[in-house]
GUTI-365811 format. One record per residue (C-alpha): residue number from 0; x, y, z; residue in three letters. Coordinates in steps of 0.2 Angstrom, whole numbers. Example, Ala and Ser with C-alpha at 12.3 -4.5 7.8 and 13.67 -1.06 7.14 Angstrom:
0_62_-22_39_ALA
1_68_-5_36_SER
***
This chain:
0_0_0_0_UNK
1_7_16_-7_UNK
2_12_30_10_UNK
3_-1_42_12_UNK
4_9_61_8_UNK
5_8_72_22_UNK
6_-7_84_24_UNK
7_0_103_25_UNK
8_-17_111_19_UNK
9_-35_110_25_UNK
10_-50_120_23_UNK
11_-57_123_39_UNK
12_-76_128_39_UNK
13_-87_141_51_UNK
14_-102_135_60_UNK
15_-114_146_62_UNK
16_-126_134_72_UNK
17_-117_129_90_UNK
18_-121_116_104_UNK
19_-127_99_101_UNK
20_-139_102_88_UNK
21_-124_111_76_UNK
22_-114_96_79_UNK
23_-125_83_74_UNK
24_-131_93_56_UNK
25_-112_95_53_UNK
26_-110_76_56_UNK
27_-124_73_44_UNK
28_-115_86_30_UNK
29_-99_74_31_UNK
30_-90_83_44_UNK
31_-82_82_59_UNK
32_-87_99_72_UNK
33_-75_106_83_UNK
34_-68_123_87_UNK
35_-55_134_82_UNK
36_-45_142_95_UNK
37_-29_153_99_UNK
38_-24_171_101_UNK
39_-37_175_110_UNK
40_-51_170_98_UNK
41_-62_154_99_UNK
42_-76_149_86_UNK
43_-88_135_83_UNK
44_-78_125_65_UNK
45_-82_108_55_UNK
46_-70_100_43_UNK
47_-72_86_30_UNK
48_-70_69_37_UNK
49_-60_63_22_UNK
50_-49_78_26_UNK
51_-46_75_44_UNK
52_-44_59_44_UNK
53_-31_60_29_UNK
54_-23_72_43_UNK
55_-23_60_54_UNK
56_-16_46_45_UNK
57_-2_58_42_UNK
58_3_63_57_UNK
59_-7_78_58_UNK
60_-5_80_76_UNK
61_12_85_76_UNK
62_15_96_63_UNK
63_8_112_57_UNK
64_-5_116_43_UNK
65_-10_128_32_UNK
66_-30_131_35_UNK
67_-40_142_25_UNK
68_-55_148_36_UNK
69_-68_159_29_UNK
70_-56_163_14_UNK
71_-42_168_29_UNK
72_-25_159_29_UNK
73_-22_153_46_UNK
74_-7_141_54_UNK
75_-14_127_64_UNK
76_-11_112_74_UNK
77_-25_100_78_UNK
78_-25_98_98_UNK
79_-36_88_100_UNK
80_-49_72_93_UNK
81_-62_64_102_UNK
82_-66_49_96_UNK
83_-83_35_96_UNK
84_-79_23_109_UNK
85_-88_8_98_UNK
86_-83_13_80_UNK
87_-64_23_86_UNK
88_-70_35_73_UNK
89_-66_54_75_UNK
90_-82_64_81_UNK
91_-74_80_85_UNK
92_-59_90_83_UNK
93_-51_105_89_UNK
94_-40_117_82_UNK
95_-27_128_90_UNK
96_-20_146_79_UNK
97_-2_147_79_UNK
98_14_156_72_UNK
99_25_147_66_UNK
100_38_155_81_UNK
101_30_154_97_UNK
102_32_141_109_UNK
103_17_127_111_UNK
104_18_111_120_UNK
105_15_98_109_UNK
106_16_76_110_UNK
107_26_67_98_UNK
108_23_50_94_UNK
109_38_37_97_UNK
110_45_24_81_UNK
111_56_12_85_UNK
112_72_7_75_UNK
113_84_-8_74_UNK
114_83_-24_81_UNK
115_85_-28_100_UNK
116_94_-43_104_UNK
117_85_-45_119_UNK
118_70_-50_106_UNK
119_79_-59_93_UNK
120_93_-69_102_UNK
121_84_-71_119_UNK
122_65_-72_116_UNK
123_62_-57_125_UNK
124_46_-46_120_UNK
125_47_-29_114_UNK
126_34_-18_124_UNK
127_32_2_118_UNK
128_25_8_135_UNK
129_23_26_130_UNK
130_17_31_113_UNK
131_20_51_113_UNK
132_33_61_124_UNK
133_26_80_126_UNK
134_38_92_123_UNK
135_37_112_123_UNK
136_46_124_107_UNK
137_44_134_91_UNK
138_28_127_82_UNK
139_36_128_67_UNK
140_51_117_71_UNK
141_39_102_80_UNK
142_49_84_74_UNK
143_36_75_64_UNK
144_42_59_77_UNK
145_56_54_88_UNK
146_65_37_81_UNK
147_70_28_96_UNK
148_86_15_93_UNK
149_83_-1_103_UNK
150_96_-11_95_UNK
151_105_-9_110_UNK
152_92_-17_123_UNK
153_93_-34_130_UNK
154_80_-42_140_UNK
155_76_-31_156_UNK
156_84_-15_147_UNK
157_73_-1_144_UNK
158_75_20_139_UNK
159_65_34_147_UNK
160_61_48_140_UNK
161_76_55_148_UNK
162_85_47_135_UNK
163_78_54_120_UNK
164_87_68_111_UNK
165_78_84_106_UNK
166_81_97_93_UNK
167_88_112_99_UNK
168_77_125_107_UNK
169_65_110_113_UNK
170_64_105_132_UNK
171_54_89_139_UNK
172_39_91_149_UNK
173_36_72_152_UNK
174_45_65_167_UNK
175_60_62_161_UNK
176_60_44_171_UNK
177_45_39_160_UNK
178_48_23_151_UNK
179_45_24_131_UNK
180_50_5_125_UNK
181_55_-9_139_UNK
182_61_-27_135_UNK
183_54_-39_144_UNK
184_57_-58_147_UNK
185_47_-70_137_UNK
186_30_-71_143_UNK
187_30_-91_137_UNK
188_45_-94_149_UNK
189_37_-84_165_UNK
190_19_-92_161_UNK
191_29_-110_161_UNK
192_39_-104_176_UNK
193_23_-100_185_UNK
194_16_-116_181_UNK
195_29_-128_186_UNK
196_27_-117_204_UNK
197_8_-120_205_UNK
198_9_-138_201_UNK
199_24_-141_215_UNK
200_13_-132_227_UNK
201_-2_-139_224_UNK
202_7_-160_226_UNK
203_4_-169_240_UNK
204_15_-173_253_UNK
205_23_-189_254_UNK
206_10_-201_264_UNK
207_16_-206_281_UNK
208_26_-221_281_UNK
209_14_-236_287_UNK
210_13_-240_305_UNK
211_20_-259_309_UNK
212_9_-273_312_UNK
213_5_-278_329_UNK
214_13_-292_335_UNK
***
């Protein structure tokens, strides 16, 4: 499957009609509701499902975009996307104005590269505990992602995001002692490991040898 090209334009859309029954007829139009939000201004918006969803599969949420709203050209980040807790499908999104020098906190999702021995030479399992690290600096500068080396990790090793290294002019705002990606020990060996303990707990004690007859 051919890699989706990264969204930098949208076309946000004004709603005139707010509250509940705004976001249901923008849902029924194809669109997703939200708001619009930023330097000191807030407004009721929809955009195209197609479009934020394109956004989305892009990596929309860590890079800014050109939006045209009411034939205005705006710079914006998408914050935020609620989400249908049965289907996962977005049902609303929020918006935040931005320059493309100022400051913002934003969270950047974690890739993994290389090969951990601790998986492939020792049967260990490769678990990503945090997906996004949050870290705060110039908008226009926000890392699409942060590709995290494990080729290093063996079974018990693990990096925090402590470890990560950031751009220039970026600091970390999650605890640096956060794990991002652990190796564990292989769950087949502690599950057998486990079992071999329940069953010599569970055998019975050796019988009491037999009294001697009576005489």
């Amino acid at each position: 499957m051919a890699k989706l090209e990264r969204v930098t334009t949208v076309t946000i859309h004004q709603r005139a009609e707010i509250g509940t029954t705004g976001a249901k007829k923008a849902r029924r139009e194809g669109r997703i509701p939200g708001a619009l939000y930023g330097h000191g201004v807030a407004e009721a918006i929809a955009v195209d499902a197609k479009t934020l969803n394109d956004l989305l599969s892009s990596g929309g949420q860590s890079h800014i975009v050109d939006a045209t709203i009411g034939g205005k050209k705006e710079s914006v980040l998408l914050r935020e996307v609620q989400r249908d807790p049965i289907t996962h499908r977005p049902i609303a999104a929020d918006f935040q104005r931005v320059s493309q020098t100022e400051a913002i906190n934003a969270a950047v999702h974690i890739v993994t590269v290389g090969v951990a021995p601790g998986v492939k030479e020792d049967g260990g399992v490769m678990d990503i505990v945090t997906h996004t690290i949050e870290i705060k600096g110039p908008a226009g500068k926000l890392p699409e992602h942060f590709e995290i080396d494990v080729s290093s990790l063996n079974v018990n090793d693990h990096i925090t995001a402590g470890d990560v290294k950031l751009p220039a002019g970026f600091t970390l705002i999650t605890p640096p002692e956060t794990v991002v990606v652990a190796v564990e020990g292989s769950r087949t060996a502690s599950d057998d490991a486990a079992l071999t303990a329940a069953a010599v707990a569970a055998a019975p004690a050796d019988a009491a040898a037999p009294a001697p007859a009576a005489e």
